[in-house]
N, CA, C and O of each residue as an XYZ file, in Angstrom:
348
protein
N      86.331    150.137    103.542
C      87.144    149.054    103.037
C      88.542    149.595    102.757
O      88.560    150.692    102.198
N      89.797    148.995    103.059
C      91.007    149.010    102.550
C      91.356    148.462    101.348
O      90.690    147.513    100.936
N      92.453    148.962    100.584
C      93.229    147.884     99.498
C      93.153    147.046     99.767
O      92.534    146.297     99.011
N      93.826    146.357    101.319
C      94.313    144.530    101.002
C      92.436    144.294    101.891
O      92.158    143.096    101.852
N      91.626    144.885    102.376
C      90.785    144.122    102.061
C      89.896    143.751    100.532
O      89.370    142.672    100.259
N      89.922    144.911     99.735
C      89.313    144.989     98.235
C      90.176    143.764     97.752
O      89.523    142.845     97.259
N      91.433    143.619     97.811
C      92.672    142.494     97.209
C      92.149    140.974     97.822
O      92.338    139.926     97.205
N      91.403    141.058     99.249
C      91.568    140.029    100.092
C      89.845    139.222     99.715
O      89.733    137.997     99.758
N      88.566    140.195     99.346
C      87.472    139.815     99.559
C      87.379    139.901     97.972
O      87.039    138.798     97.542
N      87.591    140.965     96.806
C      87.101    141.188     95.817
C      87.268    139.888     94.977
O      86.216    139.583     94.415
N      88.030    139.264     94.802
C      88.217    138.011     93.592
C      87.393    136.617     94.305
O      87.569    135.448     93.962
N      86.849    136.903     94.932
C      86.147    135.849     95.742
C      84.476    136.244     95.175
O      83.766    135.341     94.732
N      83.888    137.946     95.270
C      83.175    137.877     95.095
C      82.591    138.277     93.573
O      81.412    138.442     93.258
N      83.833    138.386     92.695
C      83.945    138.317     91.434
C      83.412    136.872     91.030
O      82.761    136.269     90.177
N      83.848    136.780     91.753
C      83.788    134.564     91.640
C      82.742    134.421     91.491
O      82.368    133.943     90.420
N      81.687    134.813     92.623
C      80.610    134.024     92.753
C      79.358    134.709     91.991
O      78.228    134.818     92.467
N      79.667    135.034     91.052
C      78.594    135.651     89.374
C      78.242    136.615     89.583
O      77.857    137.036     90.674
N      78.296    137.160     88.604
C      77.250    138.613     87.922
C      78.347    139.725     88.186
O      79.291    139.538     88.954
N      78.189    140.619     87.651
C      79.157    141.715     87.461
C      78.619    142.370     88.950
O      77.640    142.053     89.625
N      79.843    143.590     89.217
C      80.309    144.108     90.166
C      80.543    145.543     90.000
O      81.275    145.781     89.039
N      80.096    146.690     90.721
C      80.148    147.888     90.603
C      81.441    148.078     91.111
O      81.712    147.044     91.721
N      82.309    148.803     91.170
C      83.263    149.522     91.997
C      83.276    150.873     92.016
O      83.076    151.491     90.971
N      83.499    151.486     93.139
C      82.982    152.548     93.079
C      83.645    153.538     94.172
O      83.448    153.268     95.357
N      84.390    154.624     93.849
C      84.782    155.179     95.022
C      84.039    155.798     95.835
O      82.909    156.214     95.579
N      84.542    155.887     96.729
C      83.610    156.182     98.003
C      83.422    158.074     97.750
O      82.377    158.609     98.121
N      84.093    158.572     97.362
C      83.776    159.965     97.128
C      83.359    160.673     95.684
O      83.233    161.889     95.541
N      83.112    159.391     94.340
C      82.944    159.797     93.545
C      81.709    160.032     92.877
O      80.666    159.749     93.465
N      81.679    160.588     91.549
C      80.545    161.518     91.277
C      80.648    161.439     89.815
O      81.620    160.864     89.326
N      79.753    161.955     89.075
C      79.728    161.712     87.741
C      80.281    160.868     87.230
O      81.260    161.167     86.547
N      79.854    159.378     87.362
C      80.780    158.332     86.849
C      82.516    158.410     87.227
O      83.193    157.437     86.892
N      83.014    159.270     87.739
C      84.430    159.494     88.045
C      84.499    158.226     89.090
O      83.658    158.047     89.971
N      85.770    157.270     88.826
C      86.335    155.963     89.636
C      84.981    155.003     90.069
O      84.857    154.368     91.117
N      84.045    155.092     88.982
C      82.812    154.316     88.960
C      82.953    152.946     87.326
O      82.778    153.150     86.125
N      83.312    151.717     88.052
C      83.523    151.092     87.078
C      82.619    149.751     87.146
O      82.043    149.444     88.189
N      82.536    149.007     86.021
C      81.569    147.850     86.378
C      82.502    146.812     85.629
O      83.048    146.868     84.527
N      82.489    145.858     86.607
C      83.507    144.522     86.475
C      82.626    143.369     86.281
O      81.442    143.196     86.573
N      83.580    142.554     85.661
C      82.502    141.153     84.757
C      83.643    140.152     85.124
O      84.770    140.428     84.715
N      83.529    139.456     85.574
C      84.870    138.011     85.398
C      84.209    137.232     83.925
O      83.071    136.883     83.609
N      85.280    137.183     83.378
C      85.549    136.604     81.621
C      85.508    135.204     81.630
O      84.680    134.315     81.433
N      87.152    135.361     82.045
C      87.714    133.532     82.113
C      87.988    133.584     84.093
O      88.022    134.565     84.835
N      88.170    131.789     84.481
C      87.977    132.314     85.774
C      89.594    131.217     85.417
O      89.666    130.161     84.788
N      90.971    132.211     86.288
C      91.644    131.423     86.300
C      92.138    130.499     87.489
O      91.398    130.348     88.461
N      93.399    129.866     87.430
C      93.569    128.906     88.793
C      93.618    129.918     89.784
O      93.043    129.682     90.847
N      94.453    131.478     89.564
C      94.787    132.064     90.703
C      93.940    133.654     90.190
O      93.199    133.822     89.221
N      94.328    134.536     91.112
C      93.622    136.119     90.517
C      95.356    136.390     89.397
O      95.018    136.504     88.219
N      96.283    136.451     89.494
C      96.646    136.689     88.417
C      96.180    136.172     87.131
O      96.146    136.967     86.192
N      95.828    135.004     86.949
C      95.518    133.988     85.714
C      93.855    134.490     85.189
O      93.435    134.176     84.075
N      93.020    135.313     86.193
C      91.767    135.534     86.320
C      91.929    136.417     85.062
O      93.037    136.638     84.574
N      90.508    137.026     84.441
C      90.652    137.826     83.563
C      89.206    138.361     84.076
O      88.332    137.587     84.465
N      89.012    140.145     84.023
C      87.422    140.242     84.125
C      87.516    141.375     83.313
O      88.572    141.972     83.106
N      85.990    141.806     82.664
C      85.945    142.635     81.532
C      85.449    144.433     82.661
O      84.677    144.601     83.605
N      86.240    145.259     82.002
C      86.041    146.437     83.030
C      85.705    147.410     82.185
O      86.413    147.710     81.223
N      84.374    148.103     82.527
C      83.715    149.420     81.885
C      83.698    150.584     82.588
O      82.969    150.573     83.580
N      84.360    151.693     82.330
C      84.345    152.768     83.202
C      82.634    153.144     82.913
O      81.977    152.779     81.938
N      82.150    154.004     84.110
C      81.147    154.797     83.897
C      81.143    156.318     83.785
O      80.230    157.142     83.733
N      82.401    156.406     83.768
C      82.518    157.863     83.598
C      81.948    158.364     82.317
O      81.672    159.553     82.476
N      81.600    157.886     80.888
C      80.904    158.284     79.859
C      79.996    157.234     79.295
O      80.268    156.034     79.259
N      78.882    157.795     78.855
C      77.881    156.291     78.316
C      78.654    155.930     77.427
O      79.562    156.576     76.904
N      78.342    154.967     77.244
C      78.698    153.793     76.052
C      80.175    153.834     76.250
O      80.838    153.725     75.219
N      80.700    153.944     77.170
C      82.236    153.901     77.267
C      82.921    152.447     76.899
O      82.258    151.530     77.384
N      83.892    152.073     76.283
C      84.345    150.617     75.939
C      84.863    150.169     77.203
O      85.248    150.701     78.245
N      84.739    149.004     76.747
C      85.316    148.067     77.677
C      86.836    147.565     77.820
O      87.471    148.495     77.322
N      87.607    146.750     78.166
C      88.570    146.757     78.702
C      88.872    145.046     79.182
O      88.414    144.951     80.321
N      89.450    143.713     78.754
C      89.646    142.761     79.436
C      91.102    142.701     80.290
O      91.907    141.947     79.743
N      91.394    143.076     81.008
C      92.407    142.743     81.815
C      92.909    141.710     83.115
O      92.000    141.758     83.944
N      93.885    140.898     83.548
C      93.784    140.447     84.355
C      93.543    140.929     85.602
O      94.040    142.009     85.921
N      92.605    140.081     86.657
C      92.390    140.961     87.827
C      93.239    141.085     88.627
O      93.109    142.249     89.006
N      94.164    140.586     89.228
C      95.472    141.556     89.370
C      95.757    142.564     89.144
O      95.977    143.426     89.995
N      95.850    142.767     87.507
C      96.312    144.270     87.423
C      95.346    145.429     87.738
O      95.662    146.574     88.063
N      93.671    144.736     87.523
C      92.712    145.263     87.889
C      92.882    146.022     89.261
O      92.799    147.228     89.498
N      93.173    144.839     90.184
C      93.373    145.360     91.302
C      94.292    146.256     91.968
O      94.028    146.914     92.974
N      95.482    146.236     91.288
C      96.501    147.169     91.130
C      96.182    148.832     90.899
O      96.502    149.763     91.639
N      95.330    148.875     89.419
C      94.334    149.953     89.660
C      94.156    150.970     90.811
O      94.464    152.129     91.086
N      93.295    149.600     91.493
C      92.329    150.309     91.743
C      92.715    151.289     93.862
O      92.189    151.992     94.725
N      94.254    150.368     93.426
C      95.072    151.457     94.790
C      95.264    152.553     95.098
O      95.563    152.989     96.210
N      95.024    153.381     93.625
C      95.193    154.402     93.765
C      94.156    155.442     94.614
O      94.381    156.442     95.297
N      92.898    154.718     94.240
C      91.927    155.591     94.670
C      91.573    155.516     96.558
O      90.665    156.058     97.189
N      92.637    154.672     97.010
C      92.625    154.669     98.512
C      94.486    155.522     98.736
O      95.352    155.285     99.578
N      94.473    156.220     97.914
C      95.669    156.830     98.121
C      94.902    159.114     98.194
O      95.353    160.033     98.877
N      94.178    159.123     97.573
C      94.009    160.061     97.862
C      93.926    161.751     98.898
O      94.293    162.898     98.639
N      93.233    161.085    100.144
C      93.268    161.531    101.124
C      92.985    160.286    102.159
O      92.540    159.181    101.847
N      93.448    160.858    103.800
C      93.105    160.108    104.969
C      91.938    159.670    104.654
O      91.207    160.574    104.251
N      91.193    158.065    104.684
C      90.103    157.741    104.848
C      89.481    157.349    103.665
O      88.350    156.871    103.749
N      90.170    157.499    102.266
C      89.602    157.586    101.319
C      89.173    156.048    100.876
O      90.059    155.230    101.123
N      88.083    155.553    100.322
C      87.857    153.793    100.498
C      87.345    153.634     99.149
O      87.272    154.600     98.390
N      87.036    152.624     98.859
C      86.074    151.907     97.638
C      84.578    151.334     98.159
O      84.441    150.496     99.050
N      83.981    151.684     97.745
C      82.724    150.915     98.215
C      82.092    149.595     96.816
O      81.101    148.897     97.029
C-alpha cells in the first residue's frame, strides 16, 4: 500500500465499524503498531475524529485526533526506505 492509497481507502474503511490495526509493514515490538477507533464521524475526513492507541507499550493511552492529521502521521512511515508500506 502507498500514502495516497492509505489517504484514498483508509477513512472509508474507518467508516464502515470496528476499530482498525495499522501497522507497519516492517515493524516489531509494537513499534508503528497502532489501533484506530472512529469517535465522531464527520461530513469530511478532516471534520472526522478517531481515537488512536499506540501498541508500542501495554496500557498505553489513547489519543482523539482528527483523521487527517491521523493520516498525516502516518506518512512518515512510507518515508523510510524504498518499498517501505503500511499494512
Amino acid at each position: 500500500m502507498t500514502v495516497e492509497e492509505l489517504q484514498d481507502r483508509f477513512p472509508a474503511r474507518i467508516g464502515a465499524g470496528g476499530p482498525r490495526v495499522v501497522k507497519q509493514y516492517r515493524g516489531n515490538g509494537g513499534i508503528g503498531v497502532q489501533k484506530v477507533e472512529l469517535v465522531t464521524r464527520g461530513s469530511s475526513v478532516a471534520e472526522s475524529i478517531v481515537r488512536v492507541q499506540s501498541a508500542r507499550m501495554r496500557d498505553e493511552t489513547t489519543e482523539d485526533v482528527r483523521l487527517a492529521e491521523f493520516l498525516q502521521r502516518c506518512e512518515k512511515y512510507f518515508t523510510y526506505a524504498a518499498g517501505a508500506c503500511v499494512t
